[in-house]
C-alpha positions in Angstrom: -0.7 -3.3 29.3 2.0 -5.9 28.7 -0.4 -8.9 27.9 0.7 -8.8 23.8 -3.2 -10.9 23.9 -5.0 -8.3 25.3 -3.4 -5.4 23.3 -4.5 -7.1 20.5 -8.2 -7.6 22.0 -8.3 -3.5 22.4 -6.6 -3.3 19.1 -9.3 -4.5 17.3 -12.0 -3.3 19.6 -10.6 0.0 19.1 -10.6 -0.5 15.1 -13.6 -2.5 14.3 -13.3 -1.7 10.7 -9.5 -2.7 9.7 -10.0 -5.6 7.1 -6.2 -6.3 6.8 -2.9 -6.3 8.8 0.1 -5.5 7.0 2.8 -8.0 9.0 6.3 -6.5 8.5 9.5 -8.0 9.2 12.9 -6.3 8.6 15.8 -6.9 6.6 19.4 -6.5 6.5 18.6 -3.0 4.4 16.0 -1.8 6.9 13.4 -2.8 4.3 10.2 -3.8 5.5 9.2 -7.5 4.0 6.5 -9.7 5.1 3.2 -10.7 4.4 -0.7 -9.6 4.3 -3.1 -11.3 6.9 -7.2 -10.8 6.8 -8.3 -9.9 10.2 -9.7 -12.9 10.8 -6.0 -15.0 10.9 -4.5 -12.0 12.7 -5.0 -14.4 16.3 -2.3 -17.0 13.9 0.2 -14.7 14.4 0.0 -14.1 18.1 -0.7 -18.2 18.8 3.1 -18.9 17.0 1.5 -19.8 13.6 3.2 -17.6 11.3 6.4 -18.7 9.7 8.4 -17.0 7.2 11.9 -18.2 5.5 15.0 -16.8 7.8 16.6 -15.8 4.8 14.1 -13.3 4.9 16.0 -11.1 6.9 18.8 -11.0 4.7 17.7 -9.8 1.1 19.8 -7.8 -1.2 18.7 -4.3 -2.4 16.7 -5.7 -5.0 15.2 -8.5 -2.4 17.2 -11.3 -3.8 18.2 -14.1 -1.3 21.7 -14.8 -0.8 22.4 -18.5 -2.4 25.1 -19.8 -0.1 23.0 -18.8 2.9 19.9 -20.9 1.1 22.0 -23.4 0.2 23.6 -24.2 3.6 20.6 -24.0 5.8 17.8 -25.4 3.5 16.0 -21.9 3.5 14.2 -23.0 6.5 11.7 -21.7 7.8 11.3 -19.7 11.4 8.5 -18.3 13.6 7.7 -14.7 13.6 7.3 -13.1 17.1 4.6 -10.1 17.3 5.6 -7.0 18.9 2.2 -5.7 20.0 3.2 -2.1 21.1 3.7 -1.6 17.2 0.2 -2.8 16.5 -0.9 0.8 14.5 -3.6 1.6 11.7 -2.5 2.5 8.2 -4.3 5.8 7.1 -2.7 5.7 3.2 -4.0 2.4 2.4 -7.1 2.1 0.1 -8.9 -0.2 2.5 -8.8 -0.3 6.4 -5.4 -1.7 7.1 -3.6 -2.2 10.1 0.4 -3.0 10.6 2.4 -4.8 13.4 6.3 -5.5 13.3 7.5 -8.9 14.0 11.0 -10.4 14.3 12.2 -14.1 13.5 13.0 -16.5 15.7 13.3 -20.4 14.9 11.1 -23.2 13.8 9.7 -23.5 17.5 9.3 -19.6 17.8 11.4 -20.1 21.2 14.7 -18.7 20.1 15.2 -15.6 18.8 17.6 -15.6 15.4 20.8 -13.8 15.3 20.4 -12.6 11.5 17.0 -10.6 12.7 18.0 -6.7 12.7 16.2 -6.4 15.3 17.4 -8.9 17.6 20.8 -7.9 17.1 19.9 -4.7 19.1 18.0 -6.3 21.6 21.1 -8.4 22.2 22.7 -5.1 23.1 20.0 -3.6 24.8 20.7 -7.2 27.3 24.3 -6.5 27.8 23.5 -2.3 28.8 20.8 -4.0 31.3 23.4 -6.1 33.1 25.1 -3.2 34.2 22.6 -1.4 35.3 22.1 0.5 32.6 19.4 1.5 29.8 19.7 3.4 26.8 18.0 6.7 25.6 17.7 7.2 22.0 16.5 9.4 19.5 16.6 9.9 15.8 17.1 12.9 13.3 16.8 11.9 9.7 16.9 13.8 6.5 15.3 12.9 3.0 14.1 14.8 -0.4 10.8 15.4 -1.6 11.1 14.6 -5.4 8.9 14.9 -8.5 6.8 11.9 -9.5 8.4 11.7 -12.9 12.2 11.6 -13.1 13.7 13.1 -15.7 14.7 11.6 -19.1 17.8 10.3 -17.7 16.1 8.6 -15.3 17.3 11.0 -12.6 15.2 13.0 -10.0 13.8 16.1 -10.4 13.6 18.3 -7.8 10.1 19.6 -6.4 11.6 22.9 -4.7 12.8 25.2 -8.2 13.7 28.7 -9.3 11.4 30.8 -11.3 12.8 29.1 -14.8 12.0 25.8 -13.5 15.8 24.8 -12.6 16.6 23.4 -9.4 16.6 26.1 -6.5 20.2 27.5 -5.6 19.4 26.2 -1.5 16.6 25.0 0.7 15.9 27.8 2.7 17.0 26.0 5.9 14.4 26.7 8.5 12.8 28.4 5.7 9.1 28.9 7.3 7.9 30.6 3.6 8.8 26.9 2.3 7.3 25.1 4.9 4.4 26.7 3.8 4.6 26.1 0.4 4.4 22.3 1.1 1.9 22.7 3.7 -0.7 20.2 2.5 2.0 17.2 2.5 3.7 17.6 5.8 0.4 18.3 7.4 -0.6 15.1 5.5 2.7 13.6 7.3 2.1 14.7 11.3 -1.5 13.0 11.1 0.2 10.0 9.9 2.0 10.7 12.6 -0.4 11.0 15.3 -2.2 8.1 13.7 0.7 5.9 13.8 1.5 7.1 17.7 4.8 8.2 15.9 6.4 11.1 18.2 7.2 13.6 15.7 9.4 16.5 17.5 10.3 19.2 14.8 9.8 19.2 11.1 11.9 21.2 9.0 13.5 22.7 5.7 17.2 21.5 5.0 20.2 23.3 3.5 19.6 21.4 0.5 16.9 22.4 -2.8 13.8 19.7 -1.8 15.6 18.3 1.2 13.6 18.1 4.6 14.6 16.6 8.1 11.9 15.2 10.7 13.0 14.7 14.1 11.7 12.1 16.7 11.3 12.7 20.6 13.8 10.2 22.4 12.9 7.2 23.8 14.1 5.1 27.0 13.6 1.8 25.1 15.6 1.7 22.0 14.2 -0.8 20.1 10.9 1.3 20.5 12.8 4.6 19.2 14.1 2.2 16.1 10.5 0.8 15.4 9.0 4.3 15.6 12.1 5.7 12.9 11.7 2.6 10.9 7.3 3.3 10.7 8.0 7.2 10.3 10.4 6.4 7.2 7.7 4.2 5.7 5.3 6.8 6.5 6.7 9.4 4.7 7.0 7.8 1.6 3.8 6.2 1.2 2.1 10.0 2.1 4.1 11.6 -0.4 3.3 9.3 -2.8 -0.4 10.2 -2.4 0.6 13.5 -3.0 2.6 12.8 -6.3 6.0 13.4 -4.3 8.5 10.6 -4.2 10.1 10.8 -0.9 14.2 9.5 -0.8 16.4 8.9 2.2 19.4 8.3 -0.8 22.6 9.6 1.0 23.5 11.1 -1.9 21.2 12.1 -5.0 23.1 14.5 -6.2 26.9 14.6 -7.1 27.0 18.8 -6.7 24.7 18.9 -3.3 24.7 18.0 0.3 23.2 14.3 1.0 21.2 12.9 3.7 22.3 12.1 7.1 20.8 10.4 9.9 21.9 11.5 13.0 21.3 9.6 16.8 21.4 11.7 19.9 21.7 8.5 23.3 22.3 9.0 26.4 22.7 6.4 29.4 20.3 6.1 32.5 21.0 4.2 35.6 18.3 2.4 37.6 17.1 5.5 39.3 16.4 7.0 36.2 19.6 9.1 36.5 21.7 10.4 33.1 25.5 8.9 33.8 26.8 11.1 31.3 25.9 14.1 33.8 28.3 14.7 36.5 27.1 18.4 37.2 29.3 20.3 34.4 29.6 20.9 30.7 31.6 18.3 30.0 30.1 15.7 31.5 31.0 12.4 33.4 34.3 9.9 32.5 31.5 7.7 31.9 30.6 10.0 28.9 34.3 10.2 27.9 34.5 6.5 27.8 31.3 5.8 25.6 32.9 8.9 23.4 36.1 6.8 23.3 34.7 3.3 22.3 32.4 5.3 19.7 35.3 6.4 17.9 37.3 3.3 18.7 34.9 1.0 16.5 34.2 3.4 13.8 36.3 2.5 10.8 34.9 -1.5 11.9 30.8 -0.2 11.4 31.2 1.8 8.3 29.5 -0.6 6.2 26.3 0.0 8.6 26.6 3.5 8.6 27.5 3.8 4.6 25.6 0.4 3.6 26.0 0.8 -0.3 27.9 2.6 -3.1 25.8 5.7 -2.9 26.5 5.6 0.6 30.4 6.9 0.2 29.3 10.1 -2.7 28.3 11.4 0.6 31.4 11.0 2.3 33.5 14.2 0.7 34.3 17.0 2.2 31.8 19.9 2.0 28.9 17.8 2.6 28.5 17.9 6.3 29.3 13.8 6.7 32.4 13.3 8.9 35.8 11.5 7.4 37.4 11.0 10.4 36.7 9.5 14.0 36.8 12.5 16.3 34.4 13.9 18.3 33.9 17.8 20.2 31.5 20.1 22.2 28.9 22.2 20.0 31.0 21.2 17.1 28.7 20.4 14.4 31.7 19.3 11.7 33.1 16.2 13.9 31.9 12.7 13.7 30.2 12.9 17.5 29.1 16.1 18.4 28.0 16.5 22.3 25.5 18.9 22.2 25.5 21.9 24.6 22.2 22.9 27.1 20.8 21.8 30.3 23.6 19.3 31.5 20.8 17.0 32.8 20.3 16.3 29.3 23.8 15.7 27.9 23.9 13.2 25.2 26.5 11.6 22.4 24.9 12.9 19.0 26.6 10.5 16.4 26.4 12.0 13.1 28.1 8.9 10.8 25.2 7.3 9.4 23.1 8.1 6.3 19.8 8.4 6.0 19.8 5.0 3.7 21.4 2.8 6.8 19.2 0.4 8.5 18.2 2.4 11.8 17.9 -1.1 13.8 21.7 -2.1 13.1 22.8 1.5 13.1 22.1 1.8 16.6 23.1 -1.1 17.5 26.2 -0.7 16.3 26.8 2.5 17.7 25.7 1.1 20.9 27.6 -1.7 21.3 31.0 1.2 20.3 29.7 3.4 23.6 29.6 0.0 25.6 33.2 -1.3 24.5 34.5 2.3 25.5 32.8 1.8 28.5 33.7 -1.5 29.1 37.8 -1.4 28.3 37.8 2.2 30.1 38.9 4.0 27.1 40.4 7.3 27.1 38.9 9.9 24.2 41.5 12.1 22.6 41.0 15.7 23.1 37.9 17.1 21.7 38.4 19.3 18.7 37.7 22.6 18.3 37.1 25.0 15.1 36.4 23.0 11.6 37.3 19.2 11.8 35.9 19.4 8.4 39.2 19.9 6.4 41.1 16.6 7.2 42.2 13.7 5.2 39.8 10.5 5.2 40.6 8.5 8.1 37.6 6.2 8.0 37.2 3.9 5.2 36.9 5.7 2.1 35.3 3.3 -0.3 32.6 0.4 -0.2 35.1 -2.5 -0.5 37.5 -1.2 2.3 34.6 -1.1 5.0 33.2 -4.8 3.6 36.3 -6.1 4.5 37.3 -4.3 7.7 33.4 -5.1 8.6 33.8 -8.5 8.3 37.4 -8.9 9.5 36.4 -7.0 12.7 36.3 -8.4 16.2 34.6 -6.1 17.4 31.6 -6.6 15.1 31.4 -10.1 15.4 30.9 -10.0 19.4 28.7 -7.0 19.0 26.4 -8.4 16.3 27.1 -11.8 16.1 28.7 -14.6 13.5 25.7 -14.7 11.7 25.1 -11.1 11.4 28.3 -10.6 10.3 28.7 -13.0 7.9 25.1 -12.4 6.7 25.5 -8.7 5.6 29.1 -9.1 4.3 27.6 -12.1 1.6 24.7 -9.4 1.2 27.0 -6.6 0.4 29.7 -8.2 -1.8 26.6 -9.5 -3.8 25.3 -6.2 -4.1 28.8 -4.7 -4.7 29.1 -7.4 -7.6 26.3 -6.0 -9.4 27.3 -2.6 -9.4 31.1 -3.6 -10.4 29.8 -5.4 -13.4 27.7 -2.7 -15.0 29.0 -0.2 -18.0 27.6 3.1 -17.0 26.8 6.0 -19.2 29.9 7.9 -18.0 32.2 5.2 -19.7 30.6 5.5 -22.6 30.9 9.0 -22.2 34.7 9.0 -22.2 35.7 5.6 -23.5 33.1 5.1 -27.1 
């Protein structure tokens, strides 16, 4: 059923009791903003009535607008565009709720806007579909289940412990025992799941004390694949909530322990539904080689997508299983693109860059558009690296300020993503950068008082 009209009909014939519809519009951060609508104004939404500011889409952190983007375009409004395939009930709210994502487009509704998240990947998506090609995508991401209460330093406290109450020394990685000790909340999670038509593949325990990653099955429309990663996300934190657990997709929460990654397994299909990146052997096609290529190619330019704030780069040191360098190998889980072994119909580009904190939407995008330049320019990939890649001196950009500027310096980024995108999330990440360069922390008092 295409007709977004008549998916809305069933919708609500389907869910006679949902009072409210949560309308949810991204921003530069991945965060969901946006509005409430009764059930009787939901029709406004689908007719073009439902306008928000565009500088909606490009909030700080702390959902502040950016002032020179105000200021030059009159914070005009634009028309929000329903997507009705993400139409979905919401079983944590207190009343019967309902939730569709929308993305902006301009005062008529006719034209999509360049600083929408979204639309920046569907731009992509166009450019794969002119050559014949569509991606497939899927998502792994990792996050902590933390006590309610932090502690009196305003710091999280684990939920997974020892027998005196400090922190345990791991996670029991695929630790079935401690699965089951959290049994009631990720049950709680997979009928969100189901509820949500979320695809949930494998749930398990990470390296990490209190860390967790949830995998999603891969999808053949990658804006669907970001929408479902974007909902599962949100999911998870509102469940745990309800079960006194804060759940956190920080990169890094913890100076002395691994972070949180978000990892993206795509592959390329051709009009017959065949994988390009299969040629009939393990190592798969040049067009594979290429895409590998351009992925590493572009890297160092996307950082400040895949690492989008100053917590962002305490995960990228060695020993915590986030790559420092552009390079790439077979089965080699320490390289920054990882081409998993296994039925060779299936081979796929795992990029393993991006934290769990990075805006899924742009993240793929991104790493899209670095697989299409490869393939576009014919690009060569250096040899693929065998044994640790771990143990090598930074090659990508090592702190916040260096991938701002090569961000918005970049070529590359600005035909991928756009002017507007670019400029847009450089303002939004020197503003944020501002705030943190400004502030006296505790450790300078520390050493300094």
């Amino acid at each position: 059923m295409d007709n977004p009209d008549q998916q809305l009909e069933q919708f609500l014939q389907l869910h006679p009791d949902i009072e409210i519809f949560e309308v949810l519009l991204h921003d530069l951060n991945g965060t969901q903003r946006g509005k409430w609508l009764p059930r009787e104004q939901i029709d406004k939404l689908f007719k073009g009535g439902y306008k928000m500011p565009q500088t909606s889409c490009s909030l700080d952190s702390w959902g502040r607008d950016l002032e020179e983007l105000v200021t030059a375009t009159g914070d005009k409004d634009g028309v929000c565009r329903p997507h009705a395939g993400t139409l979905a009930p919401v079983p944590w709210a207190d009343r019967p709720t309902g939730q569709i994502i929308v993305s902006m487009g301009d005062f008529t509704g006719e034209t999509p806007y360049e600083g929408d998240c979204r639309v920046a990947l569907g731009n992509i998506l166009k450019r794969f579909a002119k050559l014949g090609l569509t991606p497939v995508v899927a998502s792994e991401m990792e996050f902590h289940l933390f006590e309610l209460d932090r502690d009196q330093f305003g710091a999280p406290q684990h939920s997974q412990k020892a027998l005196d109450g400090s922190p345990a020394l791991g996670g029991q990685t695929y630790g079935l025992d401690a699965m089951r000790d959290t049994a009631p909340l990720m049950d709680a999670i997979n009928r969100a799941a189901v509820i949500q038509n979320l695809p949930v593949d494998t749930l398990i325990t990470e390296f990490g004390p209190s860390q967790f990653e949830i995998n999603l099955d891969h999808q053949d429309c990658a804006l669907r694949a970001c929408d479902q990663g974007s909902m599962l996300k949100r999911a998870i934190r509102q469940v745990a909530r309800s079960h006194d657990r804060v759940a956190s997709f920080m990169a890094k929460p913890f100076a002395d322990q691994v972070g949180n990654g978000m990892h993206i397994h795509f592959s390329l299909i051709d009009t017959d539904g065949n994988n390009v990146f299969n040629n009939g052997t393990d190592s798969g096609s040049e067009l594979l080689n290429q895409a590998v290529a351009g992925s590493l190619a572009t890297m160092a330019d996307s950082m400040a997508i895949f690492a989008p704030n100053i917590n962002s780069f305490r995960r990228m040191v060695p020993g915590c299983y986030a790559p420092l360098a552009p390079n790439w190998g077979y089965e080699n889980r320490t390289t920054a693109i990882r081409i998993p072994g296994g039925d060779q119909r299936a081979i796929r580009i795992e990029h393993r860059v991006a934290g769990a904190d990075a805006n899924i939407y742009l993240t793929v995008a991104t790493m899209l558009a670095g697989a299409l330049y490869g393939i576009e320019n014919k690009l060569v990939a250096p040899a693929a690296v065998e044994g640790d890649a771990g143990e090598v001196e930074p090659e990508l950009p090592h702190f916040w300020n260096d991938a701002i500027k090569a961000f918005e310096q970049s070529d590359f980024i600005r035909d991928a993503l756009g002017s507007e995108m670019q400029r847009n999330y450089a303002q939004s990440k020197r503003m944020e950068k501002q705030e943190f360069d400004s502030r006296v922390t505790l450790m300078e008092y520390d050493a300094y008082l």
